[in-house]
N, C-alpha and C positions, 0 to 999 in steps of 0.2 A: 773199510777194513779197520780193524782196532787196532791197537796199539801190539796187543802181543805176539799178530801177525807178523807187526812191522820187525819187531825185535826178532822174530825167526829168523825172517832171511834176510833183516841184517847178517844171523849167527850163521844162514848158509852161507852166505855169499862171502865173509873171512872165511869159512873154513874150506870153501872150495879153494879162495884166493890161497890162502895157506896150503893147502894140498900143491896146489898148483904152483906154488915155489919150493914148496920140498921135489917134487919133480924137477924143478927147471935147475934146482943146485945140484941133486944129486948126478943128474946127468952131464954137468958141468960140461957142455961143449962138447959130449961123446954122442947127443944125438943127431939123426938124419936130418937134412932139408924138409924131407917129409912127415915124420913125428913131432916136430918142429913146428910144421903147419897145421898139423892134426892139431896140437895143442894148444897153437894160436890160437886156430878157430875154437875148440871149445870155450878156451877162455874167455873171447868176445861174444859170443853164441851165451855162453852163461850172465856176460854182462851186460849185457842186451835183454836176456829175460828181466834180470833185477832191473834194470832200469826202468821197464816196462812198468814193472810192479810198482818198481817207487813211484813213477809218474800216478798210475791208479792210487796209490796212498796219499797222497801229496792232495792228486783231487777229492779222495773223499774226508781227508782235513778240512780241505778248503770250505768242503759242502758242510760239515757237520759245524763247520766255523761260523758259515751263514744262516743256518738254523740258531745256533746260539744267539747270536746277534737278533736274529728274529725274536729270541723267546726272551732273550732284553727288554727290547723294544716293548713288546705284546707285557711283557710284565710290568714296565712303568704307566703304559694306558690304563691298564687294571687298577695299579696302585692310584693312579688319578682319578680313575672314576669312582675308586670305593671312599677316596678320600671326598669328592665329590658329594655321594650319595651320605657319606658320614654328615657333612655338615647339613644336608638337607634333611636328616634324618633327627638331628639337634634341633633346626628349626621349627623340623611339623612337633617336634616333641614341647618346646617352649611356647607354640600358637595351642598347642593342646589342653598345655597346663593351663595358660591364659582363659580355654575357654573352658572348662572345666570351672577352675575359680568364679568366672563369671556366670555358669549355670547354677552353681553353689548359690553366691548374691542377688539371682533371679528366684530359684526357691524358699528361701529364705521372706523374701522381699511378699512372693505369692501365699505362701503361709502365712505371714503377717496379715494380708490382705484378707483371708477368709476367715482367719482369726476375729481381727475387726468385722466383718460382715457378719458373722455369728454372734457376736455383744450387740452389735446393732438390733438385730431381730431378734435376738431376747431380750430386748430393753423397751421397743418399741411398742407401745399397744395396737393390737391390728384388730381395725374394724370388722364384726363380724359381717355387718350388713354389707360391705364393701366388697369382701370376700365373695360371700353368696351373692351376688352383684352382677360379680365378673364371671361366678360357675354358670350364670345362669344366660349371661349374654354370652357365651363359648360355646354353652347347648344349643340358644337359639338360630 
C-alpha cells in the first residue's frame, strides 16, 4: 500500500473517532445499555478493521524496506564491478598503446630493412651467367 492509502484511513479512522465522540457527548449519559453497546461494538469493529489495515501497511513498508535494501546492496556490487572493469579497461588501453607504439618501432625498423635491401641490389653487380645458371638448373 502507499503512503496516501495510509494517510486515508488514517483521516477515516479520526473522523469516525470524532463522529463517535460527538455521539457519546451529545448523548451524555441519556443512552440505553443497549445503544451503548451497539456503539461500543462499532467502534471496536471499526478499530479492528484499522488495525488490520495498519498491520498490512506496516508489512508492506517493511517489504518495500527490504527491496530497498536489496537495490542498495545490488547497486554497490554494480558500482564495484564497473569500478572494476574501469581499471581493467585503463589497463587493456595502456597494454594497447604499448603495443601499438611498438608495432610503429617494428615498421619502421622493416622499412629500414628493405630500404637497405633495395641499395644493396642496386649497388651490387649481378652475374649474368650466375643468374641464367640458376633459371636453368630450376628448369632442369
Amino acid at each position: 500500500m502507499d503512503i496516501l492509502t495510509l494517510k486515508c484511513l488514517i483521516k477515516t479512522f479520526f473522523e469516525n473517532t470524532d463522529a463517535y465522540n460527538s455521539v457519546e457527548v451529545s448523548l451524555d449519559g441519556k443512552m440505553s445499555q443497549e445503544s451503548y453497546e451497539g456503539l461500543l461494538s462499532a467502534a471496536q469493529q471499526n478499530l479492528h478493521t484499522i488495525e488490520m489495515q495498519e498491520r498490512e501497511q506496516i508489512k508492506s513498508v517493511e517489504d518495500l524496506d527490504a527491496q530497498m535494501a536489496q537495490l542498495r546492496n545490488k547497486k554497490a556490487e554494480l558500482k564495484e564491478q564497473l569500478e572494476h572493469l574501469c581499471a581493467r579497461r585503463k589497463e587493456k588501453n595502456l597494454i594497447l598503446n604499448q603495443s601499438e607504439e611498438s608495432l610503429k618501432k617494428t615498421q619502421v625498423k622493416v622499412t629500414g630493412l628493405k630500404e637497405e635491401i633495395q641499395k644493396v641490389e642496386k649497388t651490387t653487380p649481378i652475374c649474368r651467367r650466375c643468374e641464367g645458371s640458376r633459371q636453368n638448373g630450376a628448369s632442369a
